[in-house]
C-alpha positions in Angstrom: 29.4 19.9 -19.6 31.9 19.2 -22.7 32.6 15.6 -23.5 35.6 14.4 -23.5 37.1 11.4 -26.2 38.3 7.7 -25.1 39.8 5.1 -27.1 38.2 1.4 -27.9 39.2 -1.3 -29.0 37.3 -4.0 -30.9 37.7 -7.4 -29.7 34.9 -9.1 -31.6 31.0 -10.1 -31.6 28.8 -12.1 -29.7 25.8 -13.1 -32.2 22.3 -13.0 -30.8 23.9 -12.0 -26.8 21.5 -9.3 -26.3 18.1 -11.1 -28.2 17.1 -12.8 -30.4 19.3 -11.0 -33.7 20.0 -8.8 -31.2 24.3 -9.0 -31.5 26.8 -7.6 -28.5 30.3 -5.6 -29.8 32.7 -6.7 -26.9 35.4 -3.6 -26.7 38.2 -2.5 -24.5 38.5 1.0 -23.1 41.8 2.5 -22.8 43.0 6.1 -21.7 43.9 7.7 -18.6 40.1 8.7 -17.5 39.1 4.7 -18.6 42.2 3.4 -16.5 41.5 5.9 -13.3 37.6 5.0 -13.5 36.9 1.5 -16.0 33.4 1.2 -17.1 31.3 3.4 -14.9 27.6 3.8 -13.8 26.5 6.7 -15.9 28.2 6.2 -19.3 25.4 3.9 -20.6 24.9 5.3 -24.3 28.5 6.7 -24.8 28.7 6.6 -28.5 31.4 4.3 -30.1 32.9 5.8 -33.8 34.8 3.6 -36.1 36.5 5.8 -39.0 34.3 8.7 -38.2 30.9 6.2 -38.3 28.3 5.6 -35.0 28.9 2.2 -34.2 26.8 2.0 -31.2 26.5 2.5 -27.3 28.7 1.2 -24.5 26.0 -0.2 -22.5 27.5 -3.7 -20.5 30.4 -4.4 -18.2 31.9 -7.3 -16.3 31.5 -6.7 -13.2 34.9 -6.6 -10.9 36.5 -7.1 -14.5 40.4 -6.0 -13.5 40.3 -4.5 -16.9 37.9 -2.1 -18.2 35.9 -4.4 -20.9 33.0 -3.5 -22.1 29.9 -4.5 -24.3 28.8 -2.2 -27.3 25.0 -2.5 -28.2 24.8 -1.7 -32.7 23.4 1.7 -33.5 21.1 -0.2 -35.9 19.5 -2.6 -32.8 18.8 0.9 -31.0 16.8 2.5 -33.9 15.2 -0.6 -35.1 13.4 -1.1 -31.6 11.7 2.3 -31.7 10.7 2.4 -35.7 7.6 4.6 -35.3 4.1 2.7 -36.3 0.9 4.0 -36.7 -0.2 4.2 -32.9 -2.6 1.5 -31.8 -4.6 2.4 -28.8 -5.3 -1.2 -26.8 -8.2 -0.9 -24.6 -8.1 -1.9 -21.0 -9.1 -4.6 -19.8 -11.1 -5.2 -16.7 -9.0 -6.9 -13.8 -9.9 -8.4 -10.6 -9.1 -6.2 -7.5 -8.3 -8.0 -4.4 -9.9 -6.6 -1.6 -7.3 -8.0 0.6 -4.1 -6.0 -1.6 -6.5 -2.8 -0.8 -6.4 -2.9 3.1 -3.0 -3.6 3.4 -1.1 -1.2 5.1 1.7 -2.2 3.1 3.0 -1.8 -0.4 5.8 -3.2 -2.5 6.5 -2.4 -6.4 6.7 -5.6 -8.4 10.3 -5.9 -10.6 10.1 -9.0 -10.3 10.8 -8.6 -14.6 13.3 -6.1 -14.3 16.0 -8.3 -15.5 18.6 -7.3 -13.1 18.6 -8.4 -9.6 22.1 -6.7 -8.0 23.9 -4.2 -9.1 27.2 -5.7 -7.9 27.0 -9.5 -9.8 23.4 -9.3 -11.4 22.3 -12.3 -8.9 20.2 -12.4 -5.7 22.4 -12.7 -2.5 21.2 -15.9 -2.6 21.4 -17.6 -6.0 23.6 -20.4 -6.1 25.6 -18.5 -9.6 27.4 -15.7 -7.0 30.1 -18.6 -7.1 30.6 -17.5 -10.7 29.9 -13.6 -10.0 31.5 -11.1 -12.7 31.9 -13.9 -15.3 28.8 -12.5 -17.9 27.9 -9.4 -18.8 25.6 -7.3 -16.8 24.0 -3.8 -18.2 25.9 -0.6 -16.8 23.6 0.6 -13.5 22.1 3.8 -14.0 22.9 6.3 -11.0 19.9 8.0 -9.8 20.6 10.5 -7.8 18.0 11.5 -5.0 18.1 15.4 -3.8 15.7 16.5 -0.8 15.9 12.9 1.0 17.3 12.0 3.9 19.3 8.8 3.7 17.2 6.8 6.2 14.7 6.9 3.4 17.0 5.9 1.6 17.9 3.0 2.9 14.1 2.0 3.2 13.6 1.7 -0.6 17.4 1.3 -2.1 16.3 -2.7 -2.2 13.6 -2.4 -4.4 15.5 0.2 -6.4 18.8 -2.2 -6.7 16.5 -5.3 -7.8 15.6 -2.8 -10.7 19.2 -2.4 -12.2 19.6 1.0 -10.8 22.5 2.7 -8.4 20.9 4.4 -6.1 23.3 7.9 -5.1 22.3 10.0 -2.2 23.0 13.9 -3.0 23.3 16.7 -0.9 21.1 19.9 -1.2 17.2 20.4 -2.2 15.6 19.2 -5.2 14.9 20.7 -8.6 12.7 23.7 -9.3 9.7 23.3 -11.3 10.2 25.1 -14.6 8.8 25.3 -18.0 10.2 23.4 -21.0 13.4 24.9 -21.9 13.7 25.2 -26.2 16.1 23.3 -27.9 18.5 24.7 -30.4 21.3 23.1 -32.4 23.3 22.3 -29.3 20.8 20.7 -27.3 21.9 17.1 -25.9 24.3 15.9 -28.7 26.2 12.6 -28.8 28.3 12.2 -25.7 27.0 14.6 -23.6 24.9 13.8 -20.2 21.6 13.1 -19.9 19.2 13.1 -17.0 15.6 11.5 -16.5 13.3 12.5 -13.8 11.2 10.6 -11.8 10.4 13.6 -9.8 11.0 17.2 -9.4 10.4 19.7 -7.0 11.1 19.7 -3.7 12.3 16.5 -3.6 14.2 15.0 -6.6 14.5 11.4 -8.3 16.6 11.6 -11.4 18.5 8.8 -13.3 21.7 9.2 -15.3 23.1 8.2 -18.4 24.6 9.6 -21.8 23.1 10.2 -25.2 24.3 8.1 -28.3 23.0 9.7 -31.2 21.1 12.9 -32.1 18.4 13.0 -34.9 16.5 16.3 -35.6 14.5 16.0 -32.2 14.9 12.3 -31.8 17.5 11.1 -28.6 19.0 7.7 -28.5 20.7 7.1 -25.2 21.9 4.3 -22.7 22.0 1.7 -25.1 20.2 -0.7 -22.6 17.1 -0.9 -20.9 15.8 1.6 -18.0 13.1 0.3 -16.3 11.7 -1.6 -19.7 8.3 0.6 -19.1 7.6 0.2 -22.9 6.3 3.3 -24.0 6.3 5.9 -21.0 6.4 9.7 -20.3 9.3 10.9 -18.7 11.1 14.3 -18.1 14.2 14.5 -20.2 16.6 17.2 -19.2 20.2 18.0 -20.0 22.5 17.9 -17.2 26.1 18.8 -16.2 28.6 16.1 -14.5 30.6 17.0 -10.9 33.2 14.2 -10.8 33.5 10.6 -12.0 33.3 9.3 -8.5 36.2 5.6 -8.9 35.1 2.7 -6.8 36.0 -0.6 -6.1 32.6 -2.2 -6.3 31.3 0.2 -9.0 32.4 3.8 -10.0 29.9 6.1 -10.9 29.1 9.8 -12.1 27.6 12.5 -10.3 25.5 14.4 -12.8 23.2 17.7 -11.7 19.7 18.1 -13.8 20.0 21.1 -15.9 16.5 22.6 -17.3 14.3 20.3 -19.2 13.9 20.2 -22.7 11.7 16.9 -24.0 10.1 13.8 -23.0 11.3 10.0 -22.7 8.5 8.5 -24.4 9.9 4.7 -24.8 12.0 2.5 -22.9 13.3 -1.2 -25.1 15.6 -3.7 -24.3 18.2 -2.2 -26.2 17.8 1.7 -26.3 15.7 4.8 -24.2 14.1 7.0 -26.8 12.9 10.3 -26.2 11.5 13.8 -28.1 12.9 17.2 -27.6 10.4 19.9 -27.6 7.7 17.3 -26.2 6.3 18.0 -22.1 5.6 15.3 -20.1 3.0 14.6 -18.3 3.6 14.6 -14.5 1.7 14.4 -11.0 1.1 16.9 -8.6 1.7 15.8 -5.3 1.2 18.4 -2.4 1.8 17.2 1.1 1.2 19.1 4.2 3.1 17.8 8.3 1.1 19.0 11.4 4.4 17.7 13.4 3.9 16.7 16.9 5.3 19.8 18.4 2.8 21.6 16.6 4.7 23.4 13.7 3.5 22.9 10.1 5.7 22.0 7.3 4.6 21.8 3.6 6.5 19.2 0.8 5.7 19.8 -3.2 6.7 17.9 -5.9 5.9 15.9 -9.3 5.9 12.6 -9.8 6.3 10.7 -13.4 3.5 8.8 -14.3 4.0 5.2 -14.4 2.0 2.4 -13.2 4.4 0.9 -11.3 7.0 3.8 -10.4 4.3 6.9 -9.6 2.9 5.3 -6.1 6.6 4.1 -5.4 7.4 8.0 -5.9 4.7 8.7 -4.1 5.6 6.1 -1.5 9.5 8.0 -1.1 8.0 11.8 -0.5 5.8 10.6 2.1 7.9 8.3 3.9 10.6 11.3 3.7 8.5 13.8 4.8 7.6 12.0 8.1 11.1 10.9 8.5 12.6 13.9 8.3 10.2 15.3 10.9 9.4 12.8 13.4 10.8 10.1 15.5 12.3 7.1 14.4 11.9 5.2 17.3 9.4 4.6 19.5 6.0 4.5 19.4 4.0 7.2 17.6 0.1 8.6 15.7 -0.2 9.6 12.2 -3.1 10.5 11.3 -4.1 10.7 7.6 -6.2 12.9 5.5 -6.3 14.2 1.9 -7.5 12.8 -1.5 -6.4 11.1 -5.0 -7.9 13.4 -7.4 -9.5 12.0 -10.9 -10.5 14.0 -13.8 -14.3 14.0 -14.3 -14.7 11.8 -11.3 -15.3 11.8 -7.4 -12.3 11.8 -6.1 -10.9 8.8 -3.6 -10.8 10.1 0.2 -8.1 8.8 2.3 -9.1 9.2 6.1 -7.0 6.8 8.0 -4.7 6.3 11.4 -1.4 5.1 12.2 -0.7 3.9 15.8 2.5 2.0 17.1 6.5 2.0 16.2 6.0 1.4 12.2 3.1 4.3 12.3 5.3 6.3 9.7 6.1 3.7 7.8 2.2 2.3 7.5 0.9 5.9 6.9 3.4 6.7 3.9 1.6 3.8 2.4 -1.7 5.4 2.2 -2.1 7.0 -0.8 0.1 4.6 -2.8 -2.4 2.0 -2.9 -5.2 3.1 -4.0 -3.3 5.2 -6.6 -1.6 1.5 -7.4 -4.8 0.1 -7.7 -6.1 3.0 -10.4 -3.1 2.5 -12.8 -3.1 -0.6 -12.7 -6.8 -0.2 -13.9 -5.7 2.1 -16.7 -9.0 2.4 -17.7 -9.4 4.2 -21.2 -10.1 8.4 -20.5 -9.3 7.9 -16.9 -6.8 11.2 -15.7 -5.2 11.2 -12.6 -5.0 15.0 -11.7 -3.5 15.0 -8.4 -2.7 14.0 -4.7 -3.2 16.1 -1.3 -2.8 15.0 1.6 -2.6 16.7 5.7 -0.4 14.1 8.0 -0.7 15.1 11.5 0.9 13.7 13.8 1.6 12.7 17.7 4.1 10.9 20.1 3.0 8.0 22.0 0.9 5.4 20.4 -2.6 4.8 20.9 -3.2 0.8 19.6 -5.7 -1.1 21.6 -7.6 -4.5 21.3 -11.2 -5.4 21.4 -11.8 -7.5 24.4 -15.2 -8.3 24.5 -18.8 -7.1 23.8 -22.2 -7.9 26.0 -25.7 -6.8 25.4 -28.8 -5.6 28.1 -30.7 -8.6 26.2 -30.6 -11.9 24.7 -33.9 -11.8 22.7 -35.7 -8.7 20.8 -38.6 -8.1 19.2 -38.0 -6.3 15.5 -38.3 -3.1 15.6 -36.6 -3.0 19.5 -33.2 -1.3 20.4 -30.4 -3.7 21.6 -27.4 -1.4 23.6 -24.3 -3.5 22.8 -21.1 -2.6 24.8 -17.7 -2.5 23.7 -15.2 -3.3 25.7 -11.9 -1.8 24.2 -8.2 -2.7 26.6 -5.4 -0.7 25.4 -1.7 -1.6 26.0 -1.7 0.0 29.4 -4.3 -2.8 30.2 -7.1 0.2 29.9 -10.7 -0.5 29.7 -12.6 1.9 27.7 -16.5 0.9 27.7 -18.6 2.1 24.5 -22.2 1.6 24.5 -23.5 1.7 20.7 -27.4 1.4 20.3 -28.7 -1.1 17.4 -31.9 -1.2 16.1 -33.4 -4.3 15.0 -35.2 -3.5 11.5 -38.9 -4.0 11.9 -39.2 -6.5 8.7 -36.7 -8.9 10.3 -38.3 -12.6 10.6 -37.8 -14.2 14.0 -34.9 -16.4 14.0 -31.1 -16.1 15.2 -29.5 -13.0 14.7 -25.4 -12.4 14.7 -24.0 -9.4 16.3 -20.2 -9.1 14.8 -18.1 -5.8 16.1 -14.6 -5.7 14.5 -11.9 -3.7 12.8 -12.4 -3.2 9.3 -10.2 -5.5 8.1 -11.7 -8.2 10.4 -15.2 -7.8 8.6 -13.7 -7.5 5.5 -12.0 -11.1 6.4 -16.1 -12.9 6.7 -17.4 -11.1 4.0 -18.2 -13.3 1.0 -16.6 -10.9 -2.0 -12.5 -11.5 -1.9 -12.2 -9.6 -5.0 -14.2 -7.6 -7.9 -13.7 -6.8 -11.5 -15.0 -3.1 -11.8 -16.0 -1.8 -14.9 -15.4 1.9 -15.1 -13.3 4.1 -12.7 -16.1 5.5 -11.2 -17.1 2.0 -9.8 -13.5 1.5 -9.0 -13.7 4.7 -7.0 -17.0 4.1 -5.3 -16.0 0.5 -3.7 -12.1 2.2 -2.9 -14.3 5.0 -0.9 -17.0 2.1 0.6 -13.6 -0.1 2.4 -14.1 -0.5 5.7 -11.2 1.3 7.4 -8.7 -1.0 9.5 -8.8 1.9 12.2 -12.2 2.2 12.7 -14.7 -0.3 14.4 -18.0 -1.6 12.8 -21.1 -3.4 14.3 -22.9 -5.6 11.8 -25.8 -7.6 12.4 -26.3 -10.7 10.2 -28.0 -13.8 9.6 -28.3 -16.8 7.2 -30.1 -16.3 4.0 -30.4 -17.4 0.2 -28.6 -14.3 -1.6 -25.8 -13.9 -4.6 -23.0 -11.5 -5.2 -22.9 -10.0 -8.1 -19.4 -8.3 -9.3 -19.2 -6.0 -5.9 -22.6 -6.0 -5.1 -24.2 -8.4 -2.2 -28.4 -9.2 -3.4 -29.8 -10.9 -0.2 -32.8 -12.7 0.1 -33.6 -13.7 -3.5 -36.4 -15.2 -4.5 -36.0 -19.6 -5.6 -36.4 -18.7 -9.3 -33.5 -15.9 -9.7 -31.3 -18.3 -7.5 -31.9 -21.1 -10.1 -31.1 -18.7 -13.2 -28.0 -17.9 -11.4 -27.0 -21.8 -10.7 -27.8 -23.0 -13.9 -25.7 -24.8 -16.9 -26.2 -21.8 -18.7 -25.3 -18.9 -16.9 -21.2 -18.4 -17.5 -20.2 -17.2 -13.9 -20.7 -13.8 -12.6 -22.4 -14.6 -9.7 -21.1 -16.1 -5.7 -23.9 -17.5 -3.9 -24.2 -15.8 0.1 -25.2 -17.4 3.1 -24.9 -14.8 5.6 -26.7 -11.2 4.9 -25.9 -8.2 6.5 -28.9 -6.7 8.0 -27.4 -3.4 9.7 -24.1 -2.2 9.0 -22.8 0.9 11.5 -19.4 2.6 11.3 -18.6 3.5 15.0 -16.8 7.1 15.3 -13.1 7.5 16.2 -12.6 6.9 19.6 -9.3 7.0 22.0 -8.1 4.0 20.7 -6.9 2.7 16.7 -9.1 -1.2 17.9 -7.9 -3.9 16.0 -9.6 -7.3 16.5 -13.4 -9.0 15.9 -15.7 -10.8 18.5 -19.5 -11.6 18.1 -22.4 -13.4 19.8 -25.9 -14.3 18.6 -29.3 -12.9 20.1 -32.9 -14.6 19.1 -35.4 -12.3 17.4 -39.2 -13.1 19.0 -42.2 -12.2 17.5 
């Protein structure tokens, strides 16, 4: 908890390295602690003094350098990014939603802008430049240490961590407590000394690493590069303590426990993390509650940072832990899913789903990260997520099955008549289950052919004529979220040809000549998908043995 001095020395500049004006000091540490451990991850934002003046940060390395070189980002580059304007609140903008990205059962975060690939080189596995690894310089990873997971989790998500520029450490123990702002006093993260950022807190723990460059009143300058470039953000800012410098071949790196917080991380620029002491963030609630499959109940809590592209992958981690750390990893199993997303001054968005077959955990930890993807990356303006609960239960043995076929008792109906269709469901034991599910033909409907379709809900989904919508408010977001047709539940529509139009989300069948030619004419700017096939009746079959994946259909005549 006391830093300790090193000495550089200045080898020269590299105009416009970083950015555009945006210069890189090239130094050379020396010292017993810089020879044991060279440029580590965790020192990002170690302030550099010439004659008793802040320089700047150590905040690049070569990597596999067999000297410890490193590159110094100018104090003045880290202040001038952050300059503090009068704030400019830019309203969202309406995006298209794919209805397809919404009944996925899986979910990936998108760093595809990151900047760093690797943490070794800074290039893919793949990129033709690992001939020249370790000959540029790459930004210092930033060790995040993860408390409260097990390291199969781990493993499932260090990728997409790594392709973000960050080390990911695996500690020992439980995860932080949940605990009010601490005050700050004259003492309170000064140049040199550790810093931590949380992603989460409670009882599972996601916290990066670095060091603080400059002090100023309640201002922090640290790490000297970029952390997730998130722009301005909300982040937990705590001090911290450091175990060991951990040496290492590939990349050393510090082990640093979270100490109480004391401010928020408000921006994050290409050349500096900025943050306010005194300042709370703003974090998630996330309650989680295990019926395990021998019957015992476990109960995970924690607090997530809020970040449109980080909060469902947080999200994403405590549920995929919690079900690892409790069930089976192989072999086939049943989660079964049920809680909420809750929004401020909104219904909330119900998750009811089920999980069968040997990647059932993995499927089911994706079920609330989603949707909750899908509202931030809305952001529309007022909109306050509040919280997430959910109740996983789950079961060994797996309970997938396929739809087979489906007959009717008759070929031709009158409107107004009941037509008993039967389902024939075979599960992977080569079981038959037989469902019989009445449907009555409306008594409006004109003779003519009639569709029967029975399929999973992704399968209808597939033949609707709406691929994606733009909604307009959250609540309309929220409404079609809580309309999907499940992908573990079975649905009987009955359709037929018709003249119609879909309007944003909404499907208007059977419209009169006139509004179809307003809709198709020179004039009208979009906003409008002509239909040919209408649903007529639309029923949601109950849960039944079997999680039925698959779509069949067959066509009856309607007879006056």
């Amino acid at each position: 908890n006391k830093s300790e001095e090193f000495n550089v020395e200045i080898l020269g500049v590299i105009p416009n390295w970083i950015g555009p004006k945006q210069d890189m000091i090239i130094g050379k540490l020396s010292g017993a602690n810089a020879e044991r451990t060279s440029v580590f991850a965790g020192m990002s934002g170690s302030p550099v003094f010439i004659d008793g003046r802040l320089v700047g940060a150590i905040s690049y390395s070569f990597p596999f350098a067999k000297e410890p070189m490193c590159g110094i980002t100018p104090f003045e580059q880290m202040t001038s990014v952050v300059e503090q304007a009068a704030a400019i609140r830019v309203s969202s903008v309406p995006a298209a939603v794919s209805y397809s990205e919404l009944l996925l059962n899986t979910w990936k975060p998108d760093f595809s802008d990151a900047g760093v690939t690797t943490i070794a080189s800074g290039f893919s596995q793949s990129s033709r430049l690992m001939a020249v690894a370790g000959q540029t310089f790459a930004p210092i990873s930033t060790p995040v240490t993860f408390s409260g997971i097990s390291q199969r989790t781990l493993d499932m998500f260090a990728p997409e961590l790594t392709r973000a520029g960050i080390l990911p450490v695996a500690a020992a123990g439980g995860g932080s407590a949940i605990t009010a702002l601490k005050p700050y006093n004259e003492t309170t993260l000064l140049g040199g000394d550790s810093i931590v950022v949380h992603l989460a807190r409670g009882d599972i723990q996601i916290a990066a690493a670095g060091t603080v460059t400059h002090r100023d009143g309640d201002k922090i300058y640290a790490f000297g590069h970029p952390f997730f470039r998130l722009g301005s953000t909300n982040l937990p800012m705590s001090e911290s303590h450091v175990v060991t410098v951990v040496p290492n071949a590939n990349n050393s790196f510090k082990l640093a426990v979270p100490d109480a917080t004391v401010g928020s991380m408000t921006q994050d620029r290409s050349t500096v993390i900025y943050g306010k002491l005194g300042q709370a963030p703003r974090m998630l609630p996330v309650r989680i509650k295990l019926t395990t499959s021998r019957g015992r109940t476990e109960e995970v809590n924690f607090e997530a940072a809020f970040d449109q592209i980080l909060t469902p992958l947080i999200v994403n981690v405590g549920v995929a832990d919690t079900l690892q750390a409790n069930e089976r990893g192989i072999g086939l199993s049943t989660i079964h899913v049920d809680g909420e997303i809750k929004v401020k001054g909104e219904d909330p968005i119900r998750i009811n789903r089920r999980f069968s077959g040997a990647q059932a955990s993995a499927f089911a930890s994706f079920s609330a990260a989603i949707p909750l993807a899908a509202l931030l990356k809305a952001d529309f303006d007022g909109m306050e997520i509040s919280g997430i609960n959910l109740h996983l239960k789950a079961t060994d043995g797996g309970k997938s099955a396929v739809l087979d076929r489906i007959a009717v008792d008759k070929i031709r109906a009158r409107a107004g008549e009941t037509v008993e269709v039967s389902v024939f469901e075979r599960g992977e034991s080569g079981k038959i289950v037989v469902r019989k599910v009445p449907v009555t033909i409306p008594a409006d409907t004109a003779p003519g052919g009639v569709s029967i379709v029975v399929g999973d809900g992704g399968s209808i989904h597939q033949n609707q004529p709406v691929l994606q919508f733009t909604p307009k408010t959250a609540a309309e977001l929220i409404a079609t979220i809580n309309r999907l047709k499940r992908s573990d539940r079975l649905y009987v529509q009955l359709t037929r040809a018709s003249n119609g139009a879909v309007v944003g989300a909404s499907e208007m069948p059977n419209l009169p000549p006139s509004a179809l030619a307003t809709m198709n004419s020179d004039r009208t700017a979009g906003g409008a998908k002509p239909t040919v096939q209408t649903v007529i009746v639309d029923l949601a079959l109950p849960p039944g043995e079997f999680i039925v994946s698959g779509s069949q259909s067959l066509t009856i005549e309607v007879v006056r």
